[in-house]
ZARO-665003 format. One record per residue: residue number from 1; residue in one letter; y, x, z of N, C-alpha, C, CB in turn. Coordinates in pm, whole numbers. Glycine has a CB too. Layout:
<pts>
<pt><k>NUM</k><r>a</r><n_north>Y</n_north><n_east>X</n_east><n_up>Z</n_up><ca_north>Y</ca_north><ca_east>X</ca_east><ca_up>Z</ca_up><c_north>Y</c_north><c_east>X</c_east><c_up>Z</c_up><cb_north>Y</cb_north><cb_east>X</cb_east><cb_up>Z</cb_up></pt>
...
</pts>
This chain:
<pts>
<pt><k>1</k><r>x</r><n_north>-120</n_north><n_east>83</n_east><n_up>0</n_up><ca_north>0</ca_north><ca_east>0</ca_east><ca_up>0</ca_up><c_north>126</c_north><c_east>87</c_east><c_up>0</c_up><cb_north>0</cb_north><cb_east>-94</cb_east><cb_up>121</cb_up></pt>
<pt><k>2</k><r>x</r><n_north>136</n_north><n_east>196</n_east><n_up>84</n_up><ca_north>228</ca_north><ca_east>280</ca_east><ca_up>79</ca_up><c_north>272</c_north><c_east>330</c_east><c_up>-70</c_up><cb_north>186</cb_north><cb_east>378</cb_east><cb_up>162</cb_up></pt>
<pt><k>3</k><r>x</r><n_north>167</n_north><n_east>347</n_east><n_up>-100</n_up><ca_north>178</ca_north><ca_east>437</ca_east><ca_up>-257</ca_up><c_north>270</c_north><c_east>304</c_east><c_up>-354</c_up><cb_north>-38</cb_north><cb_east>481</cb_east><cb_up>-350</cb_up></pt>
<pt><k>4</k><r>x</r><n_north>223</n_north><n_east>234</n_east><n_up>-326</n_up><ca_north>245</ca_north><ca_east>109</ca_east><ca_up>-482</ca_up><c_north>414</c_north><c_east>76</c_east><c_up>-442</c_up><cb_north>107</cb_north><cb_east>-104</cb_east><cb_up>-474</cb_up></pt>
<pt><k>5</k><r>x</r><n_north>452</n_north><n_east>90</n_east><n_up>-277</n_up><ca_north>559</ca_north><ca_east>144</ca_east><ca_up>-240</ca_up><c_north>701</c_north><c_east>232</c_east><c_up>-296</c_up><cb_north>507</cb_north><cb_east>192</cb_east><cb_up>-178</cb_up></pt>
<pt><k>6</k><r>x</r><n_north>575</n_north><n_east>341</n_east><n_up>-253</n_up><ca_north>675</ca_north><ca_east>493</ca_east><ca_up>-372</ca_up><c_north>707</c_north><c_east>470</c_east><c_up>-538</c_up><cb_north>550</cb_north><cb_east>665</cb_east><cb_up>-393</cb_up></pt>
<pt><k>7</k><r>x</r><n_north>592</n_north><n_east>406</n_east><n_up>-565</n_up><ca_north>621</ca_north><ca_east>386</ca_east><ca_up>-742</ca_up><c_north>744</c_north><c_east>245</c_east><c_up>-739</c_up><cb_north>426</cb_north><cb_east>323</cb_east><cb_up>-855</cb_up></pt>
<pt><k>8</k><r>x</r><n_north>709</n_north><n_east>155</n_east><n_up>-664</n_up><ca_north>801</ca_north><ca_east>23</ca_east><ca_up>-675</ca_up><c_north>940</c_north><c_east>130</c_east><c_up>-663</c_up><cb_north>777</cb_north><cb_east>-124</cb_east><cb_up>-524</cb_up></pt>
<pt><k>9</k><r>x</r><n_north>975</n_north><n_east>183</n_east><n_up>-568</n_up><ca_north>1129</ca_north><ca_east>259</ca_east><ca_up>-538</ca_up><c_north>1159</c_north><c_east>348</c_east><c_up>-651</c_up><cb_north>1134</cb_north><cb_east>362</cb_east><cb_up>-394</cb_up></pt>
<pt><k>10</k><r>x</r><n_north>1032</n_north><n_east>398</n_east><n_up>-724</n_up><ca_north>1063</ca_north><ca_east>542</ca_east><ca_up>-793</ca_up><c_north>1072</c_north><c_east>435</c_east><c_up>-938</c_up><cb_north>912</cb_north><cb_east>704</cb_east><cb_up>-780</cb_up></pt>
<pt><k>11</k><r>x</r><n_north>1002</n_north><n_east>327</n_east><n_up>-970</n_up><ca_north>1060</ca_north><ca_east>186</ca_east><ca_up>-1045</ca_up><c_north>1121</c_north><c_east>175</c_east><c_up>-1068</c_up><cb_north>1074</cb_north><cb_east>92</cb_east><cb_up>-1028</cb_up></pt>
<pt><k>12</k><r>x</r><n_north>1247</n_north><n_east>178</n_east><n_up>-926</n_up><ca_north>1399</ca_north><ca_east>92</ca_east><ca_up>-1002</ca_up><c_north>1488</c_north><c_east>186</c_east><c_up>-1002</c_up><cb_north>1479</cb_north><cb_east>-49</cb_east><cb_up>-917</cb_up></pt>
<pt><k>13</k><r>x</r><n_north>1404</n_north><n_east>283</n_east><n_up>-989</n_up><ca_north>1524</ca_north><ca_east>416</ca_east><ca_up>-1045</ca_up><c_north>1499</c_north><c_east>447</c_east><c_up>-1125</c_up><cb_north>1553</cb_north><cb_east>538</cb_east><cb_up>-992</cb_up></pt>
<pt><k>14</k><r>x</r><n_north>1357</n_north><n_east>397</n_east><n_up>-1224</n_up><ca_north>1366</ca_north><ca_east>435</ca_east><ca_up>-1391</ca_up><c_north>1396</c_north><c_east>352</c_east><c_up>-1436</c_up><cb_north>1264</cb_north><cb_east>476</cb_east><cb_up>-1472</cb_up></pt>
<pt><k>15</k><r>x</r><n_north>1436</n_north><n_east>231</n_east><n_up>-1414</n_up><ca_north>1501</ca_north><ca_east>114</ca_east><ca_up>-1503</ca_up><c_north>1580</c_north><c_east>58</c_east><c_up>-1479</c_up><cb_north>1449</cb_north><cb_east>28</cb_east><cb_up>-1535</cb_up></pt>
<pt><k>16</k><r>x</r><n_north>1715</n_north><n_east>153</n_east><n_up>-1356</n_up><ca_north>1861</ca_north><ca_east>235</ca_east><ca_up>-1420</ca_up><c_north>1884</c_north><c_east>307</c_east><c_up>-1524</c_up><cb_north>1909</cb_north><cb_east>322</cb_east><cb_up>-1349</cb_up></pt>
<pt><k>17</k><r>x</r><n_north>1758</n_north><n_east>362</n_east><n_up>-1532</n_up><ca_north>1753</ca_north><ca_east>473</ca_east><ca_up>-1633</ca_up><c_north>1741</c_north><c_east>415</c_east><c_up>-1763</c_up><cb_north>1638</cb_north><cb_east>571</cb_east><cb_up>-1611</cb_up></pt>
<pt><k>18</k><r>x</r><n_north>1649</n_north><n_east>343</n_east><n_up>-1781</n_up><ca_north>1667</ca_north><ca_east>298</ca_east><ca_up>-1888</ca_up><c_north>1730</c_north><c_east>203</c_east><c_up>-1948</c_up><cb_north>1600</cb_north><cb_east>291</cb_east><cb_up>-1909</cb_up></pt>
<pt><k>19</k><r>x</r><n_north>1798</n_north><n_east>134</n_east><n_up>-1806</n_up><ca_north>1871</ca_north><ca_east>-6</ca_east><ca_up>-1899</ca_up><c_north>2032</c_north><c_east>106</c_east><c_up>-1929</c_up><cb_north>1909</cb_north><cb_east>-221</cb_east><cb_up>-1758</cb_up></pt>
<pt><k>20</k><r>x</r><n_north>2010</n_north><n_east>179</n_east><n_up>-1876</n_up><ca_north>2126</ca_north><ca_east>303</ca_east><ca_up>-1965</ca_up><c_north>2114</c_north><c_east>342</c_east><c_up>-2112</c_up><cb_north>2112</cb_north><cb_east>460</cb_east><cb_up>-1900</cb_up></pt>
<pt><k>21</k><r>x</r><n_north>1992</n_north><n_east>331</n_east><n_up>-2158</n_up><ca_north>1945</ca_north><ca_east>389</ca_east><ca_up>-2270</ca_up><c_north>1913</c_north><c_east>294</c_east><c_up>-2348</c_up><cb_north>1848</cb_north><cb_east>472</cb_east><cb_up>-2254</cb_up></pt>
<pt><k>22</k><r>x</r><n_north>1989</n_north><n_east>147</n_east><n_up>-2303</n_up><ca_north>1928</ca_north><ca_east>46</ca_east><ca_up>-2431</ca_up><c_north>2050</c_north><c_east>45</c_east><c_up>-2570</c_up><cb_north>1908</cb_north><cb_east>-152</cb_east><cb_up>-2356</cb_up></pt>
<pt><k>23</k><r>x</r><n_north>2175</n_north><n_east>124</n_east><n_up>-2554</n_up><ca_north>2229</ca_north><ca_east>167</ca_east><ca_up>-2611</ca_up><c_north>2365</c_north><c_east>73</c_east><c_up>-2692</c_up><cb_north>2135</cb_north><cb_east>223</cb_east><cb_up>-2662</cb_up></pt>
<pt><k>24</k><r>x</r><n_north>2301</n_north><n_east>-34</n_east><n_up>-2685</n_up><ca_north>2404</ca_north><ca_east>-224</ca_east><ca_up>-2719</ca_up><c_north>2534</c_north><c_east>-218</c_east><c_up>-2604</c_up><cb_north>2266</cb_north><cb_east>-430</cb_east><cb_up>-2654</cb_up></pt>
<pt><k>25</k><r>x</r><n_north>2482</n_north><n_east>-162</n_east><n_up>-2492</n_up><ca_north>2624</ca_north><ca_east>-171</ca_east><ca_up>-2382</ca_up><c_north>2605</c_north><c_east>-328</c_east><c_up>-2296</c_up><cb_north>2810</cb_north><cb_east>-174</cb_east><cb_up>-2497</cb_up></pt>
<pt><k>26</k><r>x</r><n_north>2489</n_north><n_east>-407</n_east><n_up>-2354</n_up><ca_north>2430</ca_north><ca_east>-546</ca_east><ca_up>-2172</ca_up><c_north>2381</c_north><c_east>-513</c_east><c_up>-2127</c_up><cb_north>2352</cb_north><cb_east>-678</cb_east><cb_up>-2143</cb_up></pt>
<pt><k>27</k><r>x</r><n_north>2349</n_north><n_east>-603</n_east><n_up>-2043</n_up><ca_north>2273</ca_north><ca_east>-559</ca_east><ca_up>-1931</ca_up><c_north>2143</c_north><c_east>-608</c_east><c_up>-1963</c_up><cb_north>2323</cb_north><cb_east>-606</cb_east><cb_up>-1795</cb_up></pt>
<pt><k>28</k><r>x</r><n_north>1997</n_north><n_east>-551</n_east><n_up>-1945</n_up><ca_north>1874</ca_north><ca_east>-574</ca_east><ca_up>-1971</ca_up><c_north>1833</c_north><c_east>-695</c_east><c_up>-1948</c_up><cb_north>1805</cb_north><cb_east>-500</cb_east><cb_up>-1916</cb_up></pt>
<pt><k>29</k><r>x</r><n_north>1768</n_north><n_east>-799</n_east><n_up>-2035</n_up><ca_north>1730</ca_north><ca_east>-909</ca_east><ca_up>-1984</ca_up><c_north>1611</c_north><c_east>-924</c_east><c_up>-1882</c_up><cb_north>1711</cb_north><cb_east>-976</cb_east><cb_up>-2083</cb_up></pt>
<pt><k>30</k><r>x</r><n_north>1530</n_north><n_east>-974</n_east><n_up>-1835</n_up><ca_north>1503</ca_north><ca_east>-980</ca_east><ca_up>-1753</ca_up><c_north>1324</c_north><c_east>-971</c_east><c_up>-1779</c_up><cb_north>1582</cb_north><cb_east>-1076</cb_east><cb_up>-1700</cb_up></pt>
<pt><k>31</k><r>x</r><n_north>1300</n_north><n_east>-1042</n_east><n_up>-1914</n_up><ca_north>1177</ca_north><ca_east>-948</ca_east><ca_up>-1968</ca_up><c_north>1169</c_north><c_east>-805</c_east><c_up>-1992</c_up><cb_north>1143</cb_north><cb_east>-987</cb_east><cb_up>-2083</cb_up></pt>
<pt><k>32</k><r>x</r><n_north>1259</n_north><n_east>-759</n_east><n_up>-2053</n_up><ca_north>1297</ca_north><ca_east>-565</ca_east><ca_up>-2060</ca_up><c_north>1223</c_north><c_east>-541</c_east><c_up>-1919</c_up><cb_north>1520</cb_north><cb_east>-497</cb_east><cb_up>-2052</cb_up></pt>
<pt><k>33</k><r>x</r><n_north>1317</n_north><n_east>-595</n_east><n_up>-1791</n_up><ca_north>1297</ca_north><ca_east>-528</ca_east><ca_up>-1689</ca_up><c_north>1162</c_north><c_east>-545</c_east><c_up>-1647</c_up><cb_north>1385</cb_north><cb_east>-555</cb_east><cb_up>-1599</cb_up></pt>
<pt><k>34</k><r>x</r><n_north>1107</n_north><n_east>-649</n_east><n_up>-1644</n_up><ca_north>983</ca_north><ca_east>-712</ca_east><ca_up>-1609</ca_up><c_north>882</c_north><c_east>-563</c_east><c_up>-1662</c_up><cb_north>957</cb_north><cb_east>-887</cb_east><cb_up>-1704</cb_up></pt>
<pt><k>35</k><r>x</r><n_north>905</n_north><n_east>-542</n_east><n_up>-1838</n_up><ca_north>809</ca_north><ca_east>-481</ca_east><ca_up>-1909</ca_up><c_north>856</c_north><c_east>-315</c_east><c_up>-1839</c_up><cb_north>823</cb_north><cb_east>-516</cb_east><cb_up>-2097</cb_up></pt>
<pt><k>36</k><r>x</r><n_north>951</n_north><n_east>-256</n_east><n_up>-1836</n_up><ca_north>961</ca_north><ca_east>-127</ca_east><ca_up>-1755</ca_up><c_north>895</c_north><c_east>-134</c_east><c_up>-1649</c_up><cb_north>1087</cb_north><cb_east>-88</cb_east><cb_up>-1716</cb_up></pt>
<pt><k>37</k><r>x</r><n_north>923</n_north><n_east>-208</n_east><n_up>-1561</n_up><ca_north>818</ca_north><ca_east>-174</ca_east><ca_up>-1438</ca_up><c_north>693</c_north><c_east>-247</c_east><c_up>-1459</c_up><cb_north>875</cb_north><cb_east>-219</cb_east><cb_up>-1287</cb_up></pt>
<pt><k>38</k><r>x</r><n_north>622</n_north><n_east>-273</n_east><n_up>-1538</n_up><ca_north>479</ca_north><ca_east>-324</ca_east><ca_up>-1530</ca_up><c_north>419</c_north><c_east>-144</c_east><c_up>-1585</c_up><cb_north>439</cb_north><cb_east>-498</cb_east><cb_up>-1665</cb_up></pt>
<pt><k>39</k><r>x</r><n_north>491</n_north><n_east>-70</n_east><n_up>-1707</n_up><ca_north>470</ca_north><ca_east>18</ca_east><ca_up>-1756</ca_up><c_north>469</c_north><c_east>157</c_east><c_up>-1649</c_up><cb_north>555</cb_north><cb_east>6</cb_east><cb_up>-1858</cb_up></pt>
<pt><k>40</k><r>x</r><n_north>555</n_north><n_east>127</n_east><n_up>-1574</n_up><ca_north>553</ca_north><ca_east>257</ca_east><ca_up>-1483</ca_up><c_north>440</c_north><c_east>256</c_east><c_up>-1405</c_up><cb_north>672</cb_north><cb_east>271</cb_east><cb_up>-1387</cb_up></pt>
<pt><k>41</k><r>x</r><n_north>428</n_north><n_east>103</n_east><n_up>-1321</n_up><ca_north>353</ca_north><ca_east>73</ca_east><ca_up>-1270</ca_up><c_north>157</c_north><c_east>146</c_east><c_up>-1325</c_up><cb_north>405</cb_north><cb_east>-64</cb_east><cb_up>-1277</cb_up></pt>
<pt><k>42</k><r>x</r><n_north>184</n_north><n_east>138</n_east><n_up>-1436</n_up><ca_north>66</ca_north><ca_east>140</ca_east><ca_up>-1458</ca_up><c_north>44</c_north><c_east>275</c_east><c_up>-1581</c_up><cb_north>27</cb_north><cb_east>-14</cb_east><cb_up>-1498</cb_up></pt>
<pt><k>43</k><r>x</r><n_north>132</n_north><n_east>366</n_east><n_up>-1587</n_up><ca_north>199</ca_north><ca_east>536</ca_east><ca_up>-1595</ca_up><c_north>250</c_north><c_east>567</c_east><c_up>-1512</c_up><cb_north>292</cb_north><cb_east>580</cb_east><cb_up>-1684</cb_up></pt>
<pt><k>44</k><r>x</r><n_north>235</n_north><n_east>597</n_east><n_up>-1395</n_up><ca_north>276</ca_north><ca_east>694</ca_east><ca_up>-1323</ca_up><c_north>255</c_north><c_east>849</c_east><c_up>-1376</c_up><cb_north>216</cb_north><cb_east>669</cb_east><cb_up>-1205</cb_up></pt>
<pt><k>45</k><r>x</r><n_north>349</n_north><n_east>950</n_east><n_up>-1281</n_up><ca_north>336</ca_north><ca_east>1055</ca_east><ca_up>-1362</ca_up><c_north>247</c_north><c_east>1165</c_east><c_up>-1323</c_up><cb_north>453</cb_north><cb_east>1098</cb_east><cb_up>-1382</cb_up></pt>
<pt><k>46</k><r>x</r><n_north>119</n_north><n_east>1190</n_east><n_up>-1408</n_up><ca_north>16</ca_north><ca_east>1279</ca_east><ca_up>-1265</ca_up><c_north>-62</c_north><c_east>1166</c_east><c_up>-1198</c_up><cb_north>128</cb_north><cb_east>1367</cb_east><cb_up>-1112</cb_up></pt>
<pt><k>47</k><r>x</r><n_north>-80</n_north><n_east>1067</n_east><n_up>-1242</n_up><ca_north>-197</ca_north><ca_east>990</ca_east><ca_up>-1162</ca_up><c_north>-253</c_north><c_east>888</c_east><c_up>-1268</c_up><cb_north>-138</cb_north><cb_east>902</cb_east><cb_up>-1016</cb_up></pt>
<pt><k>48</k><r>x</r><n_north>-412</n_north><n_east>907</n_east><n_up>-1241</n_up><ca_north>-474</ca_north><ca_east>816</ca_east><ca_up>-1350</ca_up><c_north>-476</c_north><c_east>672</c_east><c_up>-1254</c_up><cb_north>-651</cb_north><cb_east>880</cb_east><cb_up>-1412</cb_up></pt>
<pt><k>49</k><r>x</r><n_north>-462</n_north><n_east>546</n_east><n_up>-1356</n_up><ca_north>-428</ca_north><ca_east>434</ca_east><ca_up>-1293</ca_up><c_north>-577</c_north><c_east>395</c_east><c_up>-1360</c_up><cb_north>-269</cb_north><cb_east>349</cb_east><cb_up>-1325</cb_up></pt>
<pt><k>50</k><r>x</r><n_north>-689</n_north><n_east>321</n_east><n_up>-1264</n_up><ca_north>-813</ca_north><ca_east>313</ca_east><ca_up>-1259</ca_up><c_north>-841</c_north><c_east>160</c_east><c_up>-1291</c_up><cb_north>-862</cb_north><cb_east>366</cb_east><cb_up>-1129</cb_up></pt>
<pt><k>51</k><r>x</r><n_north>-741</n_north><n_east>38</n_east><n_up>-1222</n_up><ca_north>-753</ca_north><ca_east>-64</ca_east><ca_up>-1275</ca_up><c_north>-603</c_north><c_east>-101</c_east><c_up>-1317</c_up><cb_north>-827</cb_north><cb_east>-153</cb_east><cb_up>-1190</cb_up></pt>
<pt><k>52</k><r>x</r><n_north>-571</n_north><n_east>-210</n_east><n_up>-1432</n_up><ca_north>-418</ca_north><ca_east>-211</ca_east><ca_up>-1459</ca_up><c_north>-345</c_north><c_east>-326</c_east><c_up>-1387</c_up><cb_north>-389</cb_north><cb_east>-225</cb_east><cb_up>-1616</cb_up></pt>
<pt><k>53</k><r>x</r><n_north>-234</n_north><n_east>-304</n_east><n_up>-1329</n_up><ca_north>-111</ca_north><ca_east>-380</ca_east><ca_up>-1257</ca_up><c_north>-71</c_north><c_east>-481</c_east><c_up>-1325</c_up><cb_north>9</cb_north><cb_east>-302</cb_east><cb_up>-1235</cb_up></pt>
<pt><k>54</k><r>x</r><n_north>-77</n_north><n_east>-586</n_east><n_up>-1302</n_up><ca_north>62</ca_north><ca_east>-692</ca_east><ca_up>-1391</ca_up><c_north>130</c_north><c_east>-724</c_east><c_up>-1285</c_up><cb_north>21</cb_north><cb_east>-856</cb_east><cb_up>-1483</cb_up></pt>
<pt><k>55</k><r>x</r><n_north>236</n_north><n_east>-789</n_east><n_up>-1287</n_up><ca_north>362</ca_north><ca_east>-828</ca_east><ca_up>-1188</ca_up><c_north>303</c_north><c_east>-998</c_east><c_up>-1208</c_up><cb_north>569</cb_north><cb_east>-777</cb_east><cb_up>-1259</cb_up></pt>
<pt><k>56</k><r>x</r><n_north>270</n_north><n_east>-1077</n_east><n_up>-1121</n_up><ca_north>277</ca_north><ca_east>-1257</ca_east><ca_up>-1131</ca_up><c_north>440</c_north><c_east>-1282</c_east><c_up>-1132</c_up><cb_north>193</cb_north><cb_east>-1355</cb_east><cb_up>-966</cb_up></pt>
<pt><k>57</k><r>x</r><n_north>484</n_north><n_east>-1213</n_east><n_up>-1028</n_up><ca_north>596</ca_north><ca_east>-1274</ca_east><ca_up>-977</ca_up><c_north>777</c_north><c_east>-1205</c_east><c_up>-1024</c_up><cb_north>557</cb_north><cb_east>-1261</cb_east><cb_up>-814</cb_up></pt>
<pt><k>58</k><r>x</r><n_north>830</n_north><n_east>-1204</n_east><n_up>-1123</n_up><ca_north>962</ca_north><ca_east>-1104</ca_east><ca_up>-1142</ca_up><c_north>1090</c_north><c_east>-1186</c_east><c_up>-1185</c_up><cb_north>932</cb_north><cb_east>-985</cb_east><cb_up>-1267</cb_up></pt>
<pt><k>59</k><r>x</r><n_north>1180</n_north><n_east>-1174</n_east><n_up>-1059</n_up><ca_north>1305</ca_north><ca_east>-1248</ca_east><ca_up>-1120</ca_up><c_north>1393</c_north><c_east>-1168</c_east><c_up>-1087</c_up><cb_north>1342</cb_north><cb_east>-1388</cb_east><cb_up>-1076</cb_up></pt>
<pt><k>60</k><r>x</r><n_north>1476</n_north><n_east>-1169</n_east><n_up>-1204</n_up><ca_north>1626</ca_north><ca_east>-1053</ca_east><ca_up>-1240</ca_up><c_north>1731</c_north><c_east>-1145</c_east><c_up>-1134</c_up><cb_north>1705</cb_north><cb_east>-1052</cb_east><cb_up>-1468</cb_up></pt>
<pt><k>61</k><r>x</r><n_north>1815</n_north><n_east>-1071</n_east><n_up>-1113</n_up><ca_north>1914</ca_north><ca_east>-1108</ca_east><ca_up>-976</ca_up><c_north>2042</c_north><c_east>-1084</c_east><c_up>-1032</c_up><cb_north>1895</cb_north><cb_east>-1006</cb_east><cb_up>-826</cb_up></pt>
<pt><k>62</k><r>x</r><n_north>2143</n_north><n_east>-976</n_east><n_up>-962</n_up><ca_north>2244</ca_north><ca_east>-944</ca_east><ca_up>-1030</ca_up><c_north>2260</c_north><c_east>-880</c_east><c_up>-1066</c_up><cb_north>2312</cb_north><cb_east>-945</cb_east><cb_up>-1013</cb_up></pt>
<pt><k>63</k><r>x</r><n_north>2353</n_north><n_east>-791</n_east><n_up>-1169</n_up><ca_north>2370</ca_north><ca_east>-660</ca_east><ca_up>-1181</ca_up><c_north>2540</c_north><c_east>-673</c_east><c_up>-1218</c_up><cb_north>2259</cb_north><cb_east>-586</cb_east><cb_up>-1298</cb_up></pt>
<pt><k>64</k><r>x</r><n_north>2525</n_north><n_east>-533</n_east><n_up>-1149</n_up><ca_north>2682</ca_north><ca_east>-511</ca_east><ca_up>-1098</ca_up><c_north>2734</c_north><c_east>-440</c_east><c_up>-1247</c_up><cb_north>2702</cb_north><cb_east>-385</cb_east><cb_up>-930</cb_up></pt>
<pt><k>65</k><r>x</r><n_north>2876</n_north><n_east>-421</n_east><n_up>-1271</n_up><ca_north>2949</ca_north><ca_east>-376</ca_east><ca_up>-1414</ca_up><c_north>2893</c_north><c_east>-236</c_east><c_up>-1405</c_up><cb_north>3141</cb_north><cb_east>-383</cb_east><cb_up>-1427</cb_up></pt>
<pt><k>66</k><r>x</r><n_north>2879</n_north><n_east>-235</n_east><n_up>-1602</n_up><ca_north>2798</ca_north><ca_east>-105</ca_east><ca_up>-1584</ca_up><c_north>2934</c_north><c_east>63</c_east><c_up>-1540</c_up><cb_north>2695</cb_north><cb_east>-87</cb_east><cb_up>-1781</cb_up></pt>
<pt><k>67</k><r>x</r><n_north>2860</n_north><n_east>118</n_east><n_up>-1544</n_up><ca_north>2892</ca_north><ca_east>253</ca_east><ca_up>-1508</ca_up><c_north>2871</c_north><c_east>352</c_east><c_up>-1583</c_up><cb_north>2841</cb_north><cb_east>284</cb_east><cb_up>-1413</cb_up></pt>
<pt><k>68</k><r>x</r><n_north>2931</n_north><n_east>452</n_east><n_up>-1594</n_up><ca_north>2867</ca_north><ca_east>622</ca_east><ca_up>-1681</ca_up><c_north>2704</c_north><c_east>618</c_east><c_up>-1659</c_up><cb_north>2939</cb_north><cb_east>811</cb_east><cb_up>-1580</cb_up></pt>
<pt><k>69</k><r>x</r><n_north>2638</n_north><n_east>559</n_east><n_up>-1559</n_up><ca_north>2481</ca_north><ca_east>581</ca_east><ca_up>-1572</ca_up><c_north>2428</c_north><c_east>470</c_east><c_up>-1578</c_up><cb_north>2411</cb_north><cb_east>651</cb_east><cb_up>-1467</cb_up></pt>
<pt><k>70</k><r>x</r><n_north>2452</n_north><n_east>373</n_east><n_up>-1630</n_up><ca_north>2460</ca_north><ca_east>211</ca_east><ca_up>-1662</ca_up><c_north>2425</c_north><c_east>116</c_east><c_up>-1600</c_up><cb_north>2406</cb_north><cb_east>175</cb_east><cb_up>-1751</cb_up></pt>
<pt><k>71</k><r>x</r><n_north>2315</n_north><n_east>1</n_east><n_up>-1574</n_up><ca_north>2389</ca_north><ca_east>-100</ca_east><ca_up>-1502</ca_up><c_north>2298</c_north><c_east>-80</c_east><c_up>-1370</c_up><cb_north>2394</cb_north><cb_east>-263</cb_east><cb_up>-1578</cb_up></pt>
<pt><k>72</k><r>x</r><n_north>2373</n_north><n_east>-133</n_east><n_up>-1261</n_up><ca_north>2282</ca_north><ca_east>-141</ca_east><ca_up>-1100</ca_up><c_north>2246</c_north><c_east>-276</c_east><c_up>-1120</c_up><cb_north>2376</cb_north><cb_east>-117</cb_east><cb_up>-928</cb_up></pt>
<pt><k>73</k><r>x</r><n_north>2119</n_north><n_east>-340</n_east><n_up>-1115</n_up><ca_north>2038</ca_north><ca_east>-445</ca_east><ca_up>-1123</ca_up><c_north>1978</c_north><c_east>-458</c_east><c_up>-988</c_up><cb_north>1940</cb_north><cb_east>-432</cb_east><cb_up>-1232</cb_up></pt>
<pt><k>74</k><r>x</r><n_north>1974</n_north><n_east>-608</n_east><n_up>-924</n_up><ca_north>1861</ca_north><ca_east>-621</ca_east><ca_up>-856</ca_up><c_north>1784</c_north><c_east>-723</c_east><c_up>-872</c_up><cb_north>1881</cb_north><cb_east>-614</cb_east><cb_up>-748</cb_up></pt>
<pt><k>75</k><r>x</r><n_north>1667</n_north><n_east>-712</n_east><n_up>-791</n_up><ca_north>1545</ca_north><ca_east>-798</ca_east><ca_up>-864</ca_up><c_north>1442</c_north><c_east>-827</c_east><c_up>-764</c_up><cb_north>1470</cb_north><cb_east>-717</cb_east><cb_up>-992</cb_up></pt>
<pt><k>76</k><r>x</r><n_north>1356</n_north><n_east>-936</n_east><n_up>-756</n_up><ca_north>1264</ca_north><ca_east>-940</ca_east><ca_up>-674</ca_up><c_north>1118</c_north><c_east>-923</c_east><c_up>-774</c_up><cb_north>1284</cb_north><cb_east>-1075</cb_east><cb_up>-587</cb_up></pt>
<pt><k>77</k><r>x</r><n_north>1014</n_north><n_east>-866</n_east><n_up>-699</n_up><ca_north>940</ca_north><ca_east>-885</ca_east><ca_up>-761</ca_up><c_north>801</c_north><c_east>-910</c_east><c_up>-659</c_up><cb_north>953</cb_north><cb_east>-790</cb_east><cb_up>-855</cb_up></pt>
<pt><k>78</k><r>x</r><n_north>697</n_north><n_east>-976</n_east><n_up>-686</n_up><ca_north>559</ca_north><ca_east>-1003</ca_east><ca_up>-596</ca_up><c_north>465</c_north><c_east>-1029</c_east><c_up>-685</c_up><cb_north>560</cb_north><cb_east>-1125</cb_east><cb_up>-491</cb_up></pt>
<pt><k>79</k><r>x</r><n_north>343</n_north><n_east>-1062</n_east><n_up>-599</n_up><ca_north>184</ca_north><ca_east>-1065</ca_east><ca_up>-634</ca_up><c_north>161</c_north><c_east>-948</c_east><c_up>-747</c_up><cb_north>131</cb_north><cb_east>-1229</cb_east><cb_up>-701</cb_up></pt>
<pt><k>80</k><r>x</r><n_north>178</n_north><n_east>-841</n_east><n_up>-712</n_up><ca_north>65</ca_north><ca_east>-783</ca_east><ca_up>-804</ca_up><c_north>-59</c_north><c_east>-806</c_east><c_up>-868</c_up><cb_north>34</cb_north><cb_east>-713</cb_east><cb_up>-765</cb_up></pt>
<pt><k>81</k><r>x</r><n_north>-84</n_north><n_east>-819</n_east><n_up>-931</n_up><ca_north>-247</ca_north><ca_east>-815</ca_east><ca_up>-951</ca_up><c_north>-318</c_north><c_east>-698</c_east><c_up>-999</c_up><cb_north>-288</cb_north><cb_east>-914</cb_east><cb_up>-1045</cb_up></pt>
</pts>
């Protein structure tokens, strides 16, 4: 549980990253975000993932005006499977 933890946190710091890199200048819809973290989730970097993750549960929240490193989003997400 701890671990799925570290990747959820180390998550929404790659998809700052990437809703920086969608390159249009909005903010990521809320499938984008959904599909970044199902992907990390299930690439991590240095670890083989043995069975695969889906998210049941993901809803986009707010995100604040973007910035030089683009937008701050928040989001809930539950039930792994």
């Amino acid at each position: 549980m701890n671990l799925r933890r570290r990747y959820l946190a180390f998550g929404i710091v790659l998809m700052f990253g990437l809703s920086a890199c969608t390159g249009t200048g909005s903010e990521p819809t809320e499938a984008q975000m959904k599909e970044a973290m199902e992907y990390y989730l299930n690439h991590p970097p240095g670890v083989a993932v043995s069975d695969p993750i889906k998210i049941a549960f993901f809803k986009k929240e707010a995100c604040d005006d973007p910035t030089k490193q683009g937008f701050s989003c928040t989001f809930t997400c539950d039930g792994f499977v």
